[in-house]
Backbone as ProteinMPNN parsed JSONL, in Angstrom:
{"seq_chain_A": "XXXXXXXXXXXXXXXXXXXXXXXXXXXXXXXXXXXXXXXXXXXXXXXXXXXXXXXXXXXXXXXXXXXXXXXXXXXXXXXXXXXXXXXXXXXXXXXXXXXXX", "coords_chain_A": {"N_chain_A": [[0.829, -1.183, 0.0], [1.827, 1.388, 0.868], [3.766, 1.734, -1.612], [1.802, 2.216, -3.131], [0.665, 4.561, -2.589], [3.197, 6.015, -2.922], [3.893, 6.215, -5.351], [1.662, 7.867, -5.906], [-0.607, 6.665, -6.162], [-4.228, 6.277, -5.923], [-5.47, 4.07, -3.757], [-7.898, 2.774, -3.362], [-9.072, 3.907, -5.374], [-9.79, 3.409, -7.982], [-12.021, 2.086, -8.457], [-13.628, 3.257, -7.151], [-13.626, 5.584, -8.63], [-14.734, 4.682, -10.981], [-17.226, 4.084, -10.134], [-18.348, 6.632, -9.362], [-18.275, 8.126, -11.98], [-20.197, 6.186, -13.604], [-22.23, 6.986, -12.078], [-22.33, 9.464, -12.229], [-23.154, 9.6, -14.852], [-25.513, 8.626, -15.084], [-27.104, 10.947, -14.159], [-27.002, 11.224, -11.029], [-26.172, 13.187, -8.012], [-23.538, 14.291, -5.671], [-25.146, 14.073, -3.709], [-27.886, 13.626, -4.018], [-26.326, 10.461, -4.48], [-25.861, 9.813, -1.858], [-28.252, 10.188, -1.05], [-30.106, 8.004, -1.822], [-28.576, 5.52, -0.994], [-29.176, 6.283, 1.799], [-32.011, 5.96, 2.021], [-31.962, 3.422, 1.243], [-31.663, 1.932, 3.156], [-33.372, 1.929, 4.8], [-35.207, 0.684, 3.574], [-36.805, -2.495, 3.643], [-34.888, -5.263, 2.653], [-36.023, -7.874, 2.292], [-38.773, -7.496, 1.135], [-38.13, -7.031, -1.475], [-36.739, -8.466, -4.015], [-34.639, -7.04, -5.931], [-33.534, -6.011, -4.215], [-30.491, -4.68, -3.425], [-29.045, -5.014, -0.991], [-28.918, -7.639, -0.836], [-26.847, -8.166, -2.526], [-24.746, -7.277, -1.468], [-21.336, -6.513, -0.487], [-19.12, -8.775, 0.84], [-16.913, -9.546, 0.459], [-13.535, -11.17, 2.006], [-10.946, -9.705, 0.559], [-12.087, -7.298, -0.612], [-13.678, -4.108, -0.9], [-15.885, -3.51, 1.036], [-19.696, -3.758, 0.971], [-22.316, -1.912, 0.189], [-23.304, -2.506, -3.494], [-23.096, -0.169, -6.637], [-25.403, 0.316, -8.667], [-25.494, 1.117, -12.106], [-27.412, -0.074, -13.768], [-29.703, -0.595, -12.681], [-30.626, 1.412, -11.032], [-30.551, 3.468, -12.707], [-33.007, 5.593, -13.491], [-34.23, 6.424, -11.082], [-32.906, 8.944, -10.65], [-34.01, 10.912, -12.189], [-37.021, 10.106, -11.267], [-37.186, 11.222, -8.92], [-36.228, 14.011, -8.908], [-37.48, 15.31, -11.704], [-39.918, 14.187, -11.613], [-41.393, 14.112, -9.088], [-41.022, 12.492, -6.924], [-40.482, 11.211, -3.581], [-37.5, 10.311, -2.378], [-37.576, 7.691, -1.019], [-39.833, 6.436, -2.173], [-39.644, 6.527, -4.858], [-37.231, 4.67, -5.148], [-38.314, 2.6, -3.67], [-40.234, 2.155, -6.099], [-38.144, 1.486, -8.315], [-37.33, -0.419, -7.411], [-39.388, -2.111, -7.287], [-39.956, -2.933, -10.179], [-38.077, -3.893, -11.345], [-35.855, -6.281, -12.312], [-35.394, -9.333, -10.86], [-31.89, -10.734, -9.655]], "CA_chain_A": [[0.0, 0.0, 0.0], [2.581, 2.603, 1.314], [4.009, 1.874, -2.565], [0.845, 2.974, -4.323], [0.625, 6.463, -2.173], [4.199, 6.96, -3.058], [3.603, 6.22, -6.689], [0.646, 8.914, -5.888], [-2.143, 5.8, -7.207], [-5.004, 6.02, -5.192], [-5.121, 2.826, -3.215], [-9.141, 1.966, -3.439], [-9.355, 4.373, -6.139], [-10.125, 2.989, -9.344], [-13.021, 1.633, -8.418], [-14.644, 4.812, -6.552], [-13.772, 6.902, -9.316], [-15.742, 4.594, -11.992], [-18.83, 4.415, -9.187], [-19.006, 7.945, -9.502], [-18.523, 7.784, -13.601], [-21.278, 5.313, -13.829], [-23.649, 7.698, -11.381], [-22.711, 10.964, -12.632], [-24.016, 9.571, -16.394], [-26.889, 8.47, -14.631], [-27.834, 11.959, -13.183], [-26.554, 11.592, -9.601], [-25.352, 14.026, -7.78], [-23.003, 13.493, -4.804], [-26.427, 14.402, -2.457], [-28.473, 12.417, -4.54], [-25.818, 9.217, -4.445], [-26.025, 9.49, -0.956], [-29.62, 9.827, -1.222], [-30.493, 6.867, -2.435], [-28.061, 4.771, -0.09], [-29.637, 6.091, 3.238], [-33.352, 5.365, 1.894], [-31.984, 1.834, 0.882], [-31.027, 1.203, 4.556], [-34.572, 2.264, 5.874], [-36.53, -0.769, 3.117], [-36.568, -3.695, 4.181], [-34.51, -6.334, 1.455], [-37.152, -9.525, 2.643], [-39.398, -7.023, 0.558], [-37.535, -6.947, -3.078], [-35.603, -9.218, -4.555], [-33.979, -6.971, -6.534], [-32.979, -4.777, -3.557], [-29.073, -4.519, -3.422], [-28.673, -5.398, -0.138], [-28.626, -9.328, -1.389], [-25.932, -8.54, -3.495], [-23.387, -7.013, -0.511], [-19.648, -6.988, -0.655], [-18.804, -8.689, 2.016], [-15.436, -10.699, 0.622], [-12.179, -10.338, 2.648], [-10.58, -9.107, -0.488], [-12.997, -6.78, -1.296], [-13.962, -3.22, -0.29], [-16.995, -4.375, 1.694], [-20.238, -2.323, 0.871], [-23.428, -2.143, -1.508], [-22.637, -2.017, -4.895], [-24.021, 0.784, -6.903], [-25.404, -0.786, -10.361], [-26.288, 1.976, -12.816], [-28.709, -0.491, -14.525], [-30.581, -0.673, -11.559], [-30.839, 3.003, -10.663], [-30.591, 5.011, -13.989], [-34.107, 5.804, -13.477], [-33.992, 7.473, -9.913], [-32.878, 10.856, -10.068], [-35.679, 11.874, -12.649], [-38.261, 9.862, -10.699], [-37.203, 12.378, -7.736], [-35.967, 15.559, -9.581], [-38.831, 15.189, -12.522], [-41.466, 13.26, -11.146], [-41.461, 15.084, -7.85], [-41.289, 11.806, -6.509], [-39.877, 10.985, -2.546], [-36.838, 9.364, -2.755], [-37.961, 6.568, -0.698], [-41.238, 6.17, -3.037], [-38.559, 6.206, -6.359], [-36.443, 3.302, -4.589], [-39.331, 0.878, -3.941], [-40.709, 1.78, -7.562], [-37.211, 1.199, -8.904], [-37.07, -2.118, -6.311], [-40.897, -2.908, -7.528], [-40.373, -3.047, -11.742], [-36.43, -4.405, -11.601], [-35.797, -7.891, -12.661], [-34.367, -9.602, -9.764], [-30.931, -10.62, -10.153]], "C_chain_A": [[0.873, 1.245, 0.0], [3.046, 2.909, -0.978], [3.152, 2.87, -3.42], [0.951, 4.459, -3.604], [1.886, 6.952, -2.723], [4.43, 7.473, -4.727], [2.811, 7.218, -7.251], [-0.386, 8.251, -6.761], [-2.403, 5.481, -5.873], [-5.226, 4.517, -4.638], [-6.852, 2.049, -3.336], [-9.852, 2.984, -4.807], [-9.953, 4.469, -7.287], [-11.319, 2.822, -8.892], [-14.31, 2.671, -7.763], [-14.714, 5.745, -7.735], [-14.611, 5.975, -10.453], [-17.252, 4.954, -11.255], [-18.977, 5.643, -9.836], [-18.996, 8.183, -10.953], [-19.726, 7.473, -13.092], [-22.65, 6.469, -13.284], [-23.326, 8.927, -11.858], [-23.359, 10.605, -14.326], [-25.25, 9.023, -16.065], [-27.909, 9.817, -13.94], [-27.659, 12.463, -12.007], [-26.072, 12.638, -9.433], [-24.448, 13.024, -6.708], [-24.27, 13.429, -3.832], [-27.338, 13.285, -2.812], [-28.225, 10.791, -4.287], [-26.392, 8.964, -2.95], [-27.464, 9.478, -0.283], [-29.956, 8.449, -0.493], [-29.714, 5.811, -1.401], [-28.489, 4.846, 1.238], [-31.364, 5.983, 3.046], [-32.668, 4.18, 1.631], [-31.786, 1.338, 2.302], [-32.297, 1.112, 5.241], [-35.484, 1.093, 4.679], [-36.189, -1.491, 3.323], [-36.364, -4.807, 2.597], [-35.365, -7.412, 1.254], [-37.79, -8.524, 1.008], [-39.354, -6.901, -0.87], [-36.669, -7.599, -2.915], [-35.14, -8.462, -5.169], [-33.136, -5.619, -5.507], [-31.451, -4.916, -3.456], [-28.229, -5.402, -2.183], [-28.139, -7.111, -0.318], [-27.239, -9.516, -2.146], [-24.693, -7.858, -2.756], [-22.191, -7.435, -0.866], [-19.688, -7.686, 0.184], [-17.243, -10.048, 1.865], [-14.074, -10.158, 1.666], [-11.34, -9.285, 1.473], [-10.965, -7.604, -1.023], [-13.406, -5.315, -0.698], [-15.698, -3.946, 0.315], [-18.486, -3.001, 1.203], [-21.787, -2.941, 0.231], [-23.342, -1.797, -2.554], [-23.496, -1.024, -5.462], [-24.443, 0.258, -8.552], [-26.458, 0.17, -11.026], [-27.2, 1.358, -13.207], [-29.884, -0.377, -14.131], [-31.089, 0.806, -11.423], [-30.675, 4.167, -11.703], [-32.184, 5.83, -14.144], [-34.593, 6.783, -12.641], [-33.648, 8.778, -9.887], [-34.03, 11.097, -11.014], [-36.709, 11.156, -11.94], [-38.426, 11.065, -9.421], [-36.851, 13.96, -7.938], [-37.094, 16.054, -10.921], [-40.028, 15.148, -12.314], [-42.065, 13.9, -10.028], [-41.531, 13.704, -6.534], [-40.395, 11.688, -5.116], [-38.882, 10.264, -2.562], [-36.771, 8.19, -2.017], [-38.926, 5.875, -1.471], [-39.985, 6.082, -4.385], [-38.355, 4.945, -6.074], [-37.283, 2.279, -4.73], [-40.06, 0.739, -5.363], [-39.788, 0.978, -8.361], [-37.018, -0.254, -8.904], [-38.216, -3.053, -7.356], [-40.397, -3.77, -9.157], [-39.016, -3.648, -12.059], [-36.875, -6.013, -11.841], [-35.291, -8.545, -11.494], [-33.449, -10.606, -10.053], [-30.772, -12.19, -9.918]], "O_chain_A": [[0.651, 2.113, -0.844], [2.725, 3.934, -1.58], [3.48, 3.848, -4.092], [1.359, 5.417, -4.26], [1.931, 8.14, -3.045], [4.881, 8.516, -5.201], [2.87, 7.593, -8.422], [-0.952, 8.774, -7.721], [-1.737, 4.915, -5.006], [-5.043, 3.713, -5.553], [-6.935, 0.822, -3.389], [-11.015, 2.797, -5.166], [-10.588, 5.463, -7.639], [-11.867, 3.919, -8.994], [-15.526, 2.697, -7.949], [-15.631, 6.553, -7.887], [-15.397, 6.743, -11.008], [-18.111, 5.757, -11.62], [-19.698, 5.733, -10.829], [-20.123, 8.586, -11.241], [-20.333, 8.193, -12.299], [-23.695, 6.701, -13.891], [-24.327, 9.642, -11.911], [-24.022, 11.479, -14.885], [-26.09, 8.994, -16.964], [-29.02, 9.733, -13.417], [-27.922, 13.619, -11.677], [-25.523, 13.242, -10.355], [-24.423, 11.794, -6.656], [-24.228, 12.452, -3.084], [-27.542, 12.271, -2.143], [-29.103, 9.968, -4.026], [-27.239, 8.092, -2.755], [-27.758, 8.902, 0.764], [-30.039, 8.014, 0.656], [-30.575, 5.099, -0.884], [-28.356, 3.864, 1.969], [-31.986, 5.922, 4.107], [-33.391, 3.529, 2.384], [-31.771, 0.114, 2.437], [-32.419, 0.333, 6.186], [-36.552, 0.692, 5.142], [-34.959, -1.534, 3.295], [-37.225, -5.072, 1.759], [-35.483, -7.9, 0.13], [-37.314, -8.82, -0.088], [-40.387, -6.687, -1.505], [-35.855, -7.561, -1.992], [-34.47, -9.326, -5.735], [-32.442, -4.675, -5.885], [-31.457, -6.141, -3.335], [-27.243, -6.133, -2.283], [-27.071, -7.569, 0.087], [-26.648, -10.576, -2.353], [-23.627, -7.849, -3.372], [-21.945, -8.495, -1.441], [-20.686, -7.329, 0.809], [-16.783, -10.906, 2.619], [-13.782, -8.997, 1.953], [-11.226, -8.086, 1.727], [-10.231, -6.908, -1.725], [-13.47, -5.523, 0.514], [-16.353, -4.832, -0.234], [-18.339, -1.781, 1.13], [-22.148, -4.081, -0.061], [-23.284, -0.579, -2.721], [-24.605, -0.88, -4.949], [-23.627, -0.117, -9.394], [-27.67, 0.216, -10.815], [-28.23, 2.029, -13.148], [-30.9, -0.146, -14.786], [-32.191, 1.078, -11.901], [-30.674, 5.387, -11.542], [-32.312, 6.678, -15.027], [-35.208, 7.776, -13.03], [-34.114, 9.615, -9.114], [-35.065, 11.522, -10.501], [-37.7, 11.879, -12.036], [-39.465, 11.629, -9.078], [-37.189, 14.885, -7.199], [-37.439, 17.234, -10.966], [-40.972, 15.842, -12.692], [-43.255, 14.214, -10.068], [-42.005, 13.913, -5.417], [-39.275, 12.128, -5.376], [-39.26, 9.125, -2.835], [-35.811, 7.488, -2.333], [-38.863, 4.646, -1.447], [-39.629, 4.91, -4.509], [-39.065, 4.063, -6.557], [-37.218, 1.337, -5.519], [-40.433, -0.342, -5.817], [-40.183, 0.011, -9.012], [-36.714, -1.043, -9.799], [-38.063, -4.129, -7.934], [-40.469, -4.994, -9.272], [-38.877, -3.923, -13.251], [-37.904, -6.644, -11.597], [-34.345, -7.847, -11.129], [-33.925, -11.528, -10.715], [-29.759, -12.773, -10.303]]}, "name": "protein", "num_of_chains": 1, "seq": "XXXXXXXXXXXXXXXXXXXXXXXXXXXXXXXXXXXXXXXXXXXXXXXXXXXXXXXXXXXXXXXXXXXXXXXXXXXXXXXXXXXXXXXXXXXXXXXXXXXXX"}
């Protein structure tokens, strides 16, 4: 690790900076991203199969987390910036009409 800082390469980097790719061509903001992640904590996963939570990091290897999967959520910011919709009410629509994985 010490290598990559000295090299000046972000050490979990790559992979944060596509996340945010992927969600800024989806609309996100950073308020928005984080949106959407603290309504996902308040639905309950039993409830959707296609809710995220099922699909957790949780390898040793692995940054541990919920993944963010534009396919899933390209829909969300205009359901809540368009639609006028709650971004808890987006989420379970998003949850409702998804394929589950």
């Amino acid at each position: 690790m010490s290598e990559a800082v000295t090299r000046g390469t972000p050490v979990a980097g790559p992979d944060w900076a596509r996340t945010a790719d992927q969600a800024r061509a989806c609309g996100f903001t950073p308020v928005l991203y984080r949106s959407l992640f603290q309504v996902l904590r308040s639905i309950d996963p039993v409830s959707f199969t296609s809710h995220p939570h099922h699909r957790r990091i949780a390898y040793r290897n692995y940054v541990p987390g919920t993944p963010f999967e534009p396919e899933l959520w390209h829909e969300w910011p205009r359901l809540v910036l368009n639609d006028g919709c709650a971004p808890g009410t987006a989420a379970e629509l998003v949850l409702l009409f998804a394929k589950s994985r």
